[in-house]
C-alpha positions as CSV (number, residue, x, y, z in Angstrom):
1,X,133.1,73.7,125.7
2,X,131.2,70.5,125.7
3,X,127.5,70.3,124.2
4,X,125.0,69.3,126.4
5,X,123.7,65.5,126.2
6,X,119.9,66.6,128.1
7,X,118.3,69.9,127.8
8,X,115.6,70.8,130.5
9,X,112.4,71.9,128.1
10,X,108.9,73.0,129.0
11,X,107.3,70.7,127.0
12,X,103.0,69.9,126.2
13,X,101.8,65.8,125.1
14,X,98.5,67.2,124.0
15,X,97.0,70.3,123.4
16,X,94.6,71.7,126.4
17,X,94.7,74.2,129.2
18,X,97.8,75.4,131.2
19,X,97.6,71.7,133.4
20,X,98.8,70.0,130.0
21,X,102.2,72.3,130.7
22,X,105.3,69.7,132.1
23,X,108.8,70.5,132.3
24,X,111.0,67.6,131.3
25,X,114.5,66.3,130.8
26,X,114.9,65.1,127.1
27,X,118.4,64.1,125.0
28,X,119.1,66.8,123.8
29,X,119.7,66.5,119.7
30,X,123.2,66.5,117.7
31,X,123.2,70.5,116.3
32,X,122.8,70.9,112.7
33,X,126.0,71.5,111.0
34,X,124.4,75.4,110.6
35,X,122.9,75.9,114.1
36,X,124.0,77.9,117.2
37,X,124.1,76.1,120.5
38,X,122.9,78.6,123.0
39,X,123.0,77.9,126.9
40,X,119.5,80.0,127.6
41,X,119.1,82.4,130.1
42,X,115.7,84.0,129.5
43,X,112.7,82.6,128.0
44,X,110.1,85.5,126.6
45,X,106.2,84.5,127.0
46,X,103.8,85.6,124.3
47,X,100.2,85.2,123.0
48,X,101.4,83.0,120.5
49,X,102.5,80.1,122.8
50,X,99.4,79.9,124.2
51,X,97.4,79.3,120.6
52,X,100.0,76.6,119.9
53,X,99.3,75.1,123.4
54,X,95.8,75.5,122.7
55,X,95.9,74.0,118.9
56,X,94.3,77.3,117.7
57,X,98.2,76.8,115.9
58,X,99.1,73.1,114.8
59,X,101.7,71.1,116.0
60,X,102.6,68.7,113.5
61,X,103.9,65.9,116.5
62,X,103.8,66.0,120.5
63,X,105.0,66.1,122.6
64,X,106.0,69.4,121.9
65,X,108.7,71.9,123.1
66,X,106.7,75.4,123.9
67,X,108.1,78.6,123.1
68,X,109.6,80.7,120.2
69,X,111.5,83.7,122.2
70,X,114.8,83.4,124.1
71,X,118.0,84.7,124.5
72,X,121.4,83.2,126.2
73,X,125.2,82.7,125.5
74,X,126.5,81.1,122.4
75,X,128.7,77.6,123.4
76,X,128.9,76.2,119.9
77,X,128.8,77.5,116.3
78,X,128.4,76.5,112.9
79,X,130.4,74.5,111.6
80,X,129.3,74.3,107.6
81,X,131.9,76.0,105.7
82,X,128.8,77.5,103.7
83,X,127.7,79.3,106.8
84,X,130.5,80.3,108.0
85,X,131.5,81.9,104.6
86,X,128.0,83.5,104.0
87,X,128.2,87.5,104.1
88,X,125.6,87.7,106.1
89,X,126.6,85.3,108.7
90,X,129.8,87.4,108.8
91,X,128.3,90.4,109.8
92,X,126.2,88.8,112.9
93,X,129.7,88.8,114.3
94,X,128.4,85.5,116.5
95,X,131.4,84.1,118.8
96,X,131.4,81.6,121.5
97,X,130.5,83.2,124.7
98,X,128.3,86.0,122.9
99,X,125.2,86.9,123.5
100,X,122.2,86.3,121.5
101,X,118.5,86.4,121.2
102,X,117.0,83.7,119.4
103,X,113.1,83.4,117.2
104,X,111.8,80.0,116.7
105,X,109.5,77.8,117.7
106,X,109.9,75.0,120.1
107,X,112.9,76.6,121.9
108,X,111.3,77.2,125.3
109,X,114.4,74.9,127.0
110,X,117.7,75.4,128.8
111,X,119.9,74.6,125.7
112,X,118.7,74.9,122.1
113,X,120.3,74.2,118.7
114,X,118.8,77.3,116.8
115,X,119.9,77.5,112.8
116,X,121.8,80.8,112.9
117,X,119.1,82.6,110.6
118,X,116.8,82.3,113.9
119,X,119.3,83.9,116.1
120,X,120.1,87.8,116.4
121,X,123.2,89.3,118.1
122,X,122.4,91.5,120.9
123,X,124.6,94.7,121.7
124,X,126.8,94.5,124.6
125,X,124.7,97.4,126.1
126,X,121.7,95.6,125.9
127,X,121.2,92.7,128.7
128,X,119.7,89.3,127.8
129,X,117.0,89.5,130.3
130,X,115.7,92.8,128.3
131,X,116.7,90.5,124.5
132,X,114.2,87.6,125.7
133,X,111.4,90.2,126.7
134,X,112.0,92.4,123.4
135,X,112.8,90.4,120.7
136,X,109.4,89.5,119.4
137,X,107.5,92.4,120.2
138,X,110.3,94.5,118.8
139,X,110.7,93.3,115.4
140,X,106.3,92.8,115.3
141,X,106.1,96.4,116.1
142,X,108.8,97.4,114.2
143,X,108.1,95.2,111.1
144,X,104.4,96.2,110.7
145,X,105.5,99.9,111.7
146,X,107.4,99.5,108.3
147,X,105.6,97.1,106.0
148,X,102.3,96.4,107.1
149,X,101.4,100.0,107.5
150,X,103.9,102.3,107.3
151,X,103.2,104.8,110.3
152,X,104.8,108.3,109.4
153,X,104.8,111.4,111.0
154,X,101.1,112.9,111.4
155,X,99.2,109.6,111.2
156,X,96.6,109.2,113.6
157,X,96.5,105.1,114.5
158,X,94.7,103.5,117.0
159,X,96.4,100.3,119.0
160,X,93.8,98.0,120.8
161,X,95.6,96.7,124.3
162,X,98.3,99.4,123.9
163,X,99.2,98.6,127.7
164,X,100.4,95.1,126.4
165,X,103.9,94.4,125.8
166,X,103.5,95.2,122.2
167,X,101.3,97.8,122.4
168,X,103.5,100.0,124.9
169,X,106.1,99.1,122.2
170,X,104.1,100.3,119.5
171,X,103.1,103.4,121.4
172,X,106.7,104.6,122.0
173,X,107.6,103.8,118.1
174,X,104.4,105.9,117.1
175,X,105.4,108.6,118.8
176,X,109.3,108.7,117.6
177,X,107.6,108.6,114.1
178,X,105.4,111.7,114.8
179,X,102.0,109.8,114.7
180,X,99.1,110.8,116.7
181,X,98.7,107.0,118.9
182,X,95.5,106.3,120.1
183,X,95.0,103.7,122.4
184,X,92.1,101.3,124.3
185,X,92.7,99.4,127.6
186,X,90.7,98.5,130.5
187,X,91.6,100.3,133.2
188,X,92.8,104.0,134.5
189,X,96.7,102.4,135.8
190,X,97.0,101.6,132.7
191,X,96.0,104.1,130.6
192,X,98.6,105.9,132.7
193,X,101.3,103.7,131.6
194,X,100.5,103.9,128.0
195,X,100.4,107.7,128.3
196,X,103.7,107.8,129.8
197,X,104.6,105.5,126.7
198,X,103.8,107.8,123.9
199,X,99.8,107.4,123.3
200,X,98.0,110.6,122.5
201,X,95.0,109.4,124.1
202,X,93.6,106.5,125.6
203,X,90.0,105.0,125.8
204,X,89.0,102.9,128.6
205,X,87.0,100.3,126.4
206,X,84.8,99.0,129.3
207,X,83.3,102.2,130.3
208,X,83.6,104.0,126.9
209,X,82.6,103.7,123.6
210,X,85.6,102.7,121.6
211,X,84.2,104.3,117.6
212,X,82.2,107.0,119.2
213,X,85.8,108.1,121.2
214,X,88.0,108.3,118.1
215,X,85.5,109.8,115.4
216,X,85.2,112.3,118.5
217,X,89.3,112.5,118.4
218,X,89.8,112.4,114.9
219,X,86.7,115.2,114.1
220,X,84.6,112.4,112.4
221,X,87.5,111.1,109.8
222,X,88.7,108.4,111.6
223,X,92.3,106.7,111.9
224,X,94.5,106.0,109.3
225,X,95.5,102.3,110.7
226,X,94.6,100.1,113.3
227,X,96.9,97.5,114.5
228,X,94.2,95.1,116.7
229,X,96.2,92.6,118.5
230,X,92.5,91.3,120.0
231,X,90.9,89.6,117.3
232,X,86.8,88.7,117.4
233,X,86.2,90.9,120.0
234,X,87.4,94.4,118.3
235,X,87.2,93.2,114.6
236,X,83.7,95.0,114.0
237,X,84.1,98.1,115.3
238,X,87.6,98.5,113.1
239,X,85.6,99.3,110.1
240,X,83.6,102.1,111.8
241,X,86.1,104.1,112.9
242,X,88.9,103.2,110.2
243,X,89.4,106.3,107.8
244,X,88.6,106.0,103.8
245,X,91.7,104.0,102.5
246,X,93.0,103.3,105.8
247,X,94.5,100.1,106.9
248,X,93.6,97.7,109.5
249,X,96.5,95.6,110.7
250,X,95.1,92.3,112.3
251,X,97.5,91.6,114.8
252,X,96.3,88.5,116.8
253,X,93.6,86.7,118.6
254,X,93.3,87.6,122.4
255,X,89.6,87.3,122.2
256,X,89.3,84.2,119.8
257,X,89.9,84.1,116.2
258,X,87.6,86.6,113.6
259,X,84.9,85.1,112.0
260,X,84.9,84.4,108.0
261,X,83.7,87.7,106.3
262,X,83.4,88.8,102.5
263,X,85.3,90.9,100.7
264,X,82.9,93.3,99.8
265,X,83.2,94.0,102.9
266,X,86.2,96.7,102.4
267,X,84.5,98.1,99.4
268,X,82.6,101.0,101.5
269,X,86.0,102.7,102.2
270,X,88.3,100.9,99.9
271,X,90.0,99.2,103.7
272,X,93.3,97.7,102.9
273,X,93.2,94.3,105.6
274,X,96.1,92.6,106.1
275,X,96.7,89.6,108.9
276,X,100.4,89.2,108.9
277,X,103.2,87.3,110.5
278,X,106.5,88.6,111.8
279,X,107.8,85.7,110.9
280,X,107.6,86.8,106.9
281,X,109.2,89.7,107.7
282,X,112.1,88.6,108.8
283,X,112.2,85.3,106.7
284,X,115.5,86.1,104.9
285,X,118.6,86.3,106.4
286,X,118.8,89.9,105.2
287,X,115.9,90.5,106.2
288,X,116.0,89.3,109.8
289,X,120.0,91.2,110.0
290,X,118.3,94.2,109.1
291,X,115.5,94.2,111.1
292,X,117.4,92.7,114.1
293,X,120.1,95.4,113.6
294,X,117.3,98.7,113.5
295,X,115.2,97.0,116.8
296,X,118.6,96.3,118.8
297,X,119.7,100.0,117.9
298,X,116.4,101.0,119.5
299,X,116.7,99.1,122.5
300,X,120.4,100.7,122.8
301,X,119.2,104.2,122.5
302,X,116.0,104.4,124.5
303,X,113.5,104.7,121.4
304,X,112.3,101.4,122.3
305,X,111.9,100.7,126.7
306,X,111.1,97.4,127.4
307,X,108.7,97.1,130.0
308,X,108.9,93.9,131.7
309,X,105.5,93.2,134.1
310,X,107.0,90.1,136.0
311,X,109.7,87.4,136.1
312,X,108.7,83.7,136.1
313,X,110.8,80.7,137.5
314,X,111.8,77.9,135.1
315,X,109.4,75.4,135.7
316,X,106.0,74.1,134.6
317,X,104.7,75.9,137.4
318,X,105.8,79.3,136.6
319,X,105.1,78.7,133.0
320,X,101.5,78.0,133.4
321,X,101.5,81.1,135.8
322,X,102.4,83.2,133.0
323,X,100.6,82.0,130.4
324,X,97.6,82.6,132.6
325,X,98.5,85.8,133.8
326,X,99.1,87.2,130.0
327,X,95.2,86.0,128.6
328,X,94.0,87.6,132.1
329,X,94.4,91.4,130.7
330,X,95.6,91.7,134.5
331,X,99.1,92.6,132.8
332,X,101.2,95.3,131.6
333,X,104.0,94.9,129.5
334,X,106.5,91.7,129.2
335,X,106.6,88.5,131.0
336,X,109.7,86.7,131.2
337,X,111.0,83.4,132.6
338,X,114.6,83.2,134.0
């Protein structure tokens, strides 16, 4: 098959709001001698490609190709002898015609040179619609599940937004562990959905009182993690309800960024804090095989349901739609692009 000479990409000139969002055609690039060419299919919307459009994330040049979550069919491979030699290259099993799901940012376009580390086979049960809206929010549930705290069986935790994509992702991975999941979101619909999803209970955080709630849940000793995907908003509150030597997972920023704090701060229950990446989880090859490997498996068996909220068209249109339906907290689960 022929490579591409354009690729259609949603791309931003400057940072801003949603109007800064174009879709343009652009030559498309001559693949790295250890990329995959993927023809996309489905482009995955997430929190994170609205702090890059926003600058709260740098670009280093514009204009800039949105978007770090898609999946598609492989038309080209590698063709370093390295690669293509590399155990752990071997055991993707990638072939032209495959599919694949693909992590990295700047690939929100209809054909991408990705360097194979980036890209994850998906299981031929598993479609690519469902790869594109569970790739991220699989391996960042699954990741933090294992290494930022490691959620086992009679934990109590408490997920902010657990209606989210992540969240309801999260929920269902608490509960195949055996964990007690607490949950907040903002409205009864949804607290229905997250119940359905594996959350214990669930606290309506406009009309309740999110510490008061789970000391009343937990008799008084609090939670033994928090994963807070909100940011400024929640980051407080965390401390009051967190239980001695528990851990509080900063997950993102929905609300803004946290203010600058001092350490001391975690002395009053020795609080382990942590504000990690997925992307270090999975920054090996071995690492992302792994990890890629245990979230597909998941998906395959029914541990993991992707929910997916709505499907956007491919334009600069439909991706400003989404982003601003996603930082609305109108949604529930995954938006997608097709």
């Amino acid at each position: 098959m022929s490579l591409p000479t354009t690729t259609d990409a949603i791309i931003i000139a400057k940072t801003g709001g949603v109007e800064v969002i174009e879709k343009k055609t652009i030559p498309f690039p001559k693949p790295h001698p250890g990329s995959v060419v993927i023809k996309v299919e489905y482009l995955g919307i997430n929190f994170i490609d609205v702090y890059y459009r926003k600058g709260i994330y740098p670009y280093k040049d514009f204009p800039a190709i949105l978007g770090k979550e898609t999946a598609g069919t492989i038309i080209a491979l590698p063709t370093d002898e390295a690669v293509l030699n590399d155990e752990t290259y071997k055991k993707n099993g990638f072939k032209v015609g495959g599919k694949v799901a693909a992590d990295l940012l700047g690939t929100h376009a209809s054909h991408i040179s990705v360097p194979w580390k980036f890209v994850y086979p998906v299981p031929e049960n598993v479609s690519t619609r469902t790869a594109a809206a569970g790739l991220l929010q699989g391996l960042t549930a699954y990741t933090f599940f294992e290494e930022a705290y490691k959620v086992k069986k009679d934990d109590t935790i408490l997920v902010h937004t657990v209606a989210g994509g992540l969240g309801l992702l999260m929920a269902q991975l608490g509960r195949a562990r055996g964990a007690i999941v607490i949950g907040t979101t903002s409205t009864p619909q949804k607290a229905e959905l997250a119940k359905k999803n594996g959350a214990a209970h669930v606290i309506l955080y406009k009309d309740e009182d999110t510490v008061a709630r789970v000391l009343e849940i937990t008799n008084g000793e609090g939670v033994n993690g928090v994963f807070d995907g909100v940011g400024k908003d929640t980051f407080d509150n965390n401390f009051k309800l967190i239980k001695r030597k528990g851990t509080i997972v900063s997950v993102g920023n929905a609300s803004g960024p946290v203010d600058p704090f001092s350490p001391l701060r975690l002395v009053e229950k020795n609080v382990v804090l942590l504000r990690p990446t997925m992307t270090n989880y999975v920054y090996t090859p071995e690492e992302a095989y792994y990890y890629g490997q245990k979230v597909f498996e998941l998906i395959e068996n029914g541990t993991l349901d992707i929910n997916i909220y709505k499907e956007y068209p491919f334009s600069a249109e439909g991706v400003q739609q989404a982003q601003t339906d996603l930082v609305t907290g109108k949604t529930v689960g995954k938006l997608i692009v097709k």
